[in-house]
N, C-alpha and C positions, 0 to 999 in steps of 0.2 A: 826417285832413285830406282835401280835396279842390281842384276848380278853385279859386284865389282872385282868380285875373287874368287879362286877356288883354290883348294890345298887338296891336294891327291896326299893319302899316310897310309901305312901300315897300322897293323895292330898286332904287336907281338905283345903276348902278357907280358912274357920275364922283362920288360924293357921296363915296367915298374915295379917298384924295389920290394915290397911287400911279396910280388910274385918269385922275381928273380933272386933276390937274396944275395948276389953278385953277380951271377951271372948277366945280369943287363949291361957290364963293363963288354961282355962281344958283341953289341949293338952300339957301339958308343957314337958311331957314324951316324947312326941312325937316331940316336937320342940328341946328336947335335941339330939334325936335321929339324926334329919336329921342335926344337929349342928356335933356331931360325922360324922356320914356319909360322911358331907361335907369335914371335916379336911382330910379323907381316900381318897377323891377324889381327894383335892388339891395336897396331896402330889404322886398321880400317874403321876400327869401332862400327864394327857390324852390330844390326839392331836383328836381324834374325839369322841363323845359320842352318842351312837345311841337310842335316847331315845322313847319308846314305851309308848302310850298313847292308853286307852279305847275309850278317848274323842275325839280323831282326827279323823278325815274321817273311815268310818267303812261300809263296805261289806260284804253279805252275803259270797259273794265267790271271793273275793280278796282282797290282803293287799295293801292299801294304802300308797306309800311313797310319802311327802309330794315335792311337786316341787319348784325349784326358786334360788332366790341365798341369800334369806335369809327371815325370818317372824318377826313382833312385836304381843307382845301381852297382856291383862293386864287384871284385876278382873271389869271391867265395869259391868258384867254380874251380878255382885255379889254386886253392887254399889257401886263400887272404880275404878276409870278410872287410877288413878294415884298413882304407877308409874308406866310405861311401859317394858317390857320386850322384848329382843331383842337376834335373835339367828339369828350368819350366817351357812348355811347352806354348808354340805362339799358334792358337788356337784357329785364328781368324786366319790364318797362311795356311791352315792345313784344310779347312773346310775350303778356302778359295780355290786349294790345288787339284782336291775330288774334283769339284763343279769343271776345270778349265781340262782337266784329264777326260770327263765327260764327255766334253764336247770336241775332243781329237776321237772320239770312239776309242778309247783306252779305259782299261777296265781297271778301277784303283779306287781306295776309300777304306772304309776304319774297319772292315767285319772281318771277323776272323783269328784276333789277337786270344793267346793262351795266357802269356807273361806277359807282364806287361812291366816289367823290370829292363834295363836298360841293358842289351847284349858287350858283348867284352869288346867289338867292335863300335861301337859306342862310349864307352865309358874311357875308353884308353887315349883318344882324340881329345876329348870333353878335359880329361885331365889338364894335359897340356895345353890347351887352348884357355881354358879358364882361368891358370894363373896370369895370364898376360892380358884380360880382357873376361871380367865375368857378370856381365850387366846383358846378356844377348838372350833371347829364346830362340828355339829349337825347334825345327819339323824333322822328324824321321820318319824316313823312308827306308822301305825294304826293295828286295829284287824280285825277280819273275824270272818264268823260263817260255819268256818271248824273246824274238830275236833282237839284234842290234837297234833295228830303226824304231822299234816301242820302248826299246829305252831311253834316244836317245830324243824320242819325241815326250817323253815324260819330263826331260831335260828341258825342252821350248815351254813347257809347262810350268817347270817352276819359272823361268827368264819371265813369261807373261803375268804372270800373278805376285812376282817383285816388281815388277813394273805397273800392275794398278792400282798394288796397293801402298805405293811408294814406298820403300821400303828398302833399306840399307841391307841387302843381302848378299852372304856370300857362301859357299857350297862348302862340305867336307864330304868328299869322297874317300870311304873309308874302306881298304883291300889290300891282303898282301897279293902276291906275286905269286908265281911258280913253285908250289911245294915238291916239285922234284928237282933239285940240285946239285944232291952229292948222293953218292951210294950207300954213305954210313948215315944220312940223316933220317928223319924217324917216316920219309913216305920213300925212301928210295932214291933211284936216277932217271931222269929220263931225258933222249938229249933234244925232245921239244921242252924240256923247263928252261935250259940258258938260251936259246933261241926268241920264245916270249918273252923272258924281261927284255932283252935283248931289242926286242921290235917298241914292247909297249912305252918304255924310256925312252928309247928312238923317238917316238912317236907323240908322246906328252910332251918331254922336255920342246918338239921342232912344233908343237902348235897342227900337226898334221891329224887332226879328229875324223879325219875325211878314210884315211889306213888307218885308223885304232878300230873304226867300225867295221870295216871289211879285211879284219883278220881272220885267218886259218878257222875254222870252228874244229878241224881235226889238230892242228896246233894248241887252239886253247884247253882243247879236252884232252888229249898226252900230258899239256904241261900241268893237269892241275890247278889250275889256277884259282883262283878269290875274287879279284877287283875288278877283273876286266868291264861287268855291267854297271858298275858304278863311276868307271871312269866313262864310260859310252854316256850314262846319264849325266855327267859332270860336262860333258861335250857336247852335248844338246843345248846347256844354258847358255852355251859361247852363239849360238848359230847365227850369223849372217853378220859377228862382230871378227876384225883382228884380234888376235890375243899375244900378252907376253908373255911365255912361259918360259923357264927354269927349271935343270932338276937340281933339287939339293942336296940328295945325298941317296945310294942306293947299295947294297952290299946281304950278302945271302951268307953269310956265316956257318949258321947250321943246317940248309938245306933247304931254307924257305927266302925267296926273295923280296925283299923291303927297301921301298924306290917312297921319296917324297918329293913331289916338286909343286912348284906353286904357278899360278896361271892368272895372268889381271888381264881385266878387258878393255879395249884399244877402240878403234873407230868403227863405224857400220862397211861394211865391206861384203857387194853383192854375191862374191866371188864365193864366200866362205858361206855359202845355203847350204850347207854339205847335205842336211836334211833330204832339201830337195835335189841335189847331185844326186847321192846316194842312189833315190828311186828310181830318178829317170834312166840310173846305169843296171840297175836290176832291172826295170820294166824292159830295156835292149836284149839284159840278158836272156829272157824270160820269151820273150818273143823271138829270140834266136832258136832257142830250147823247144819251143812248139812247132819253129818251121822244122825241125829235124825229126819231129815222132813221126814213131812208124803206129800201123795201124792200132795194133795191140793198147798202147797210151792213147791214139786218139779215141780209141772208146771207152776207157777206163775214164777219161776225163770229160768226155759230153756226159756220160752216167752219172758221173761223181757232180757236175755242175746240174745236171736236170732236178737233180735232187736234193740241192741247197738253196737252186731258185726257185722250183714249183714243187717238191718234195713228190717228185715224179719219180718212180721205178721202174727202170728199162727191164725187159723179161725175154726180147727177144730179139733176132736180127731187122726189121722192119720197124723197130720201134727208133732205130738208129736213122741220123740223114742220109741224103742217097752220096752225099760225098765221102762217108764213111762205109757204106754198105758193099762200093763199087770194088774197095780193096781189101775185102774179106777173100781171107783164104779158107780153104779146105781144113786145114788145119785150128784155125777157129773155131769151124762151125760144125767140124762132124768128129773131131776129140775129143778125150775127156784128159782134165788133168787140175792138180792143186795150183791155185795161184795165189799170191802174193801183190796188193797192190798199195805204193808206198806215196804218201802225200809229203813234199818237204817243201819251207817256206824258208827263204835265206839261209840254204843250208843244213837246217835245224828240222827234224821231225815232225810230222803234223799231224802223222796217222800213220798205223799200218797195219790193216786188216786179210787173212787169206785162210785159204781151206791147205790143211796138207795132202788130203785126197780129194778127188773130186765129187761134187753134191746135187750137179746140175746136169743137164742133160750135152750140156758143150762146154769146150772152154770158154768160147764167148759168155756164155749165160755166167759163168764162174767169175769171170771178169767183170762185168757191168755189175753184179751184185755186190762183187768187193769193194769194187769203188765204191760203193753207196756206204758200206760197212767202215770202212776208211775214216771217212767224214762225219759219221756221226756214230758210230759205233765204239770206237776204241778206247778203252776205257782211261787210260792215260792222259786224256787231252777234252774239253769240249768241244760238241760240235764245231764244226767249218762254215764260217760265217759266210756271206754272198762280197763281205768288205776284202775279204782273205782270196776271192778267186784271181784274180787277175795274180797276186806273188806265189801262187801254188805251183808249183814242179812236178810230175807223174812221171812213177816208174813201176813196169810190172815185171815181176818172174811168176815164170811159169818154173812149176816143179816135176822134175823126174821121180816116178816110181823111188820110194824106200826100199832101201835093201838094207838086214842086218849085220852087225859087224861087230866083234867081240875085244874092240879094243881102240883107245884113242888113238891108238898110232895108224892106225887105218882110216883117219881122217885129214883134211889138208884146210886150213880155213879159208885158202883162196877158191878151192875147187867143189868144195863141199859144202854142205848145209849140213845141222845137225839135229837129230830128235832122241829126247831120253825120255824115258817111260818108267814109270812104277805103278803096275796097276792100271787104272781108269786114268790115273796123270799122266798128259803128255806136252813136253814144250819142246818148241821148234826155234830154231835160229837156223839166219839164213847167209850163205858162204858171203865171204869179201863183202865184213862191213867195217866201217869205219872206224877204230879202238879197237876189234878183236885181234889181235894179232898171235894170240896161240892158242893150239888146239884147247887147251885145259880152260881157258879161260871162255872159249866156245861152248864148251861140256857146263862149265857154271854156270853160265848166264841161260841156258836153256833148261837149265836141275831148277834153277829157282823162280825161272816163268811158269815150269810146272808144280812149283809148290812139294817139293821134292824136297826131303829133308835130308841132312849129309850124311846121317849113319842108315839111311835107306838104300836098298838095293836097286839099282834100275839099268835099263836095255839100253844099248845104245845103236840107231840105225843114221845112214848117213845119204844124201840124194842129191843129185846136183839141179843147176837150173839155167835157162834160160832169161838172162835180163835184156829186157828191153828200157832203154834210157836214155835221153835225149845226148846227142854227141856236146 
């Protein structure tokens, strides 16, 4: 046997009674939903259920499975200790799924657990599921902040390791929705929240795994969202199968959206490799993306690859090829100025390291070093594998001179960059990025790169730039 099911659910506490106290009667769409769901479960009589949680152990850069020979867990958090929930855990599934994640070169396995108690996104699926069917063990998994196609290759991972180890398996992908929905609920409005559900329900309910993984990544970060990487990893177990799916019920009440639908698997269908789709449409893109850099990126990026393949540092112009050296300008090689150089992989961050003044004797020399700095420097992310160069993206800015300026309204977040200082602290952010959409919130996010506390006094100076970035 292999995958035969998956259930995509929410987790709203109050939808359990102990939590809610009544108010789980405005989810009642939703309580019918995972009431359905449940009945679909009991009657597969799954022998393991590999249930994916936001809320469990979570890694920038690896997926957490949870260890041990089994977990309890209950809504204390939420002020209800009682009742307990209890999952044993199928041990031999979770060790098979390190080893086959291993060998995709995906980084995943047991280190790193704090609690080892069962998260509320956990425990609230388990409920429901276990009255209609409670004879199953359990692998949990957690999420990362890799892009779509490592989770959705974590996904071919569990499909491969149900399949060797014969094994009646079926997925709970556990996420709510868009926590911006209404302007009175408790995160606000935003109007990518009803857009995402919008897509991602589109999208589960039509079987289309191929657009859940190449959605907005500025979409999914306005809206807020939960599930989205659990349902990419629930997408992954389908690959290269038809699927039937259904949504069962979906409805956002108090400003958080809660979609459940259920997904059974159908014939082998070459068609549906989205896996391999996916890359081969990224590796087009990518290769479109480099036929358009100008020279700036092309030497940020031979830097930044010299030094991930031969941990080779470029220092000067000559050390460059002569296909790069021939479109050196003036302004390269005989300014000085801060520069910014940004590595992104599927959209998604991968590094970004730069000077706000200049350190070197040229811009060039500022650029070939940042790139290096990029890649293995930034302390956000580990190093930049030689697996990761071909999905890498390079973008540089170059920075204008700081000037001081006594006030945020003298800032524009498209036109501007910003830097605030107190002291020896200084943090920079840099104009027209992606989520910062007001001044104030440009001022924050650079007050707290500098380690800047709120009742401190600090400078505000603002400089524009020059990006270079593939069309």
């Amino acid at each position: 046997m292999s995958i035969i099911a998956a259930y995509v659910v929410p987790h709203p506490p109050l939808i359990l009674p102990e939590v809610g106290r009544g108010q789980e009667r405005g989810v009642q769409a939703t309580i019918d939903g995972f009431q359905q769901a449940a009945e679909l479960f009991g009657a597969v009589k799954p022998e393991t259920a590999v249930l994916i949680s936001p809320h469990s152990v979570m890694y920038a850069d690896y997926f957490h499975i949870s260890p041990g020979a089994e977990a309890w867990g209950d809504m204390s958090a939420f002020g209800a200790g009682k009742p307990r929930t209890h999952a044993v855990y199928d041990r031999e599934f979770a060790w098979a799924l390190e080893k086959a994640a291993g060998k995709r070169k995906l980084l995943a396995g047991f280190l790193g657990q704090k609690d080892k108690n069962l998260d509320h996104g956990s425990v609230i699926p388990l409920r429901f599921f276990q009255e209609a069917c409670d004879d199953f063990k359990v692998v949990r998994l957690g999420l990362s902040g890799f892009p779509a196609l490592e989770h959705y290759r974590m996904g071919q991972c569990i499909a491969e390791v149900a399949e060797d180890l014969g094994r009646r398996t079926v997925i709970i992908a556990s996420g709510d929705l868009s926590h911006k929905l209404k302007s009175d609920g408790p995160y606000g409005f935003a109007p990518e929240g009803p857009e995402f559900d919008r897509q991602v329900m589109a999208n589960l309910a039509a079987g289309d795994f191929l657009a859940l993984m190449n959605m907005d990544q500025n979409l999914c970060e306005g809206a807020a969202e939960c599930g989205w990487r659990s349902f990419v990893i629930m997408a992954g177990a389908f690959d290269g199968y038809q699927v039937n799916a259904r949504q069962l019920s979906y409805e956002g009440p108090f400003g958080v959206g809660y979609g459940i639908c259920v997904v059974d698997k159908g014939r082998a269908d070459e068609s549906r490799e989205f896996g391999r789709i996916y890359l081969s449409e990224e590796s087009k893109a990518i290769a479109a993306a480099k036929a358009a850099e100008d020279v700036y990126i092309r030497a940020a990026r031979y830097s930044m690859e010299e030094y991930v393949r031969h941990r080779r540092i470029l220092k000067k112009p000559e050390d460059l090829p002569q296909e790069i050296r021939r479109d050196l300008t003036d302004h390269l090689l005989r300014e000085k100025a801060g520069a910014f150089v940004s590595l992104k992989i599927a959209g998604q961050l991968r590094g970004c390291i730069g000077t706000i003044s200049p350190v070197r004797q040229s811009l060039l020399e500022e650029i070939l070093r940042n790139a290096v700095s990029a890649a293995a420097e930034d302390p956000r992310f580990g190093p930049v594998e030689e697996r990761e160069l071909e999905r890498i993206t390079v973008s540089v800015d170059v920075l204008g001179k700081p000037e001081p300026i006594d006030s945020v309204d003298q800032l524009d977040v498209k036109r501007y960059g910003v830097i605030v200082s107190h002291g020896l602290k200084r943090g920079l952010l840099l104009p027209d990025l992606d989520g910062v959409d007001t001044t104030a919130r440009q001022v924050e996010i650079a007050r707290q790169k500098a380690g800047i506390k709120k009742d401190e006094a600090y400078q505000l100076e603002r400089f524009e730039v020059v990006r270079h970035e593939p069309l």
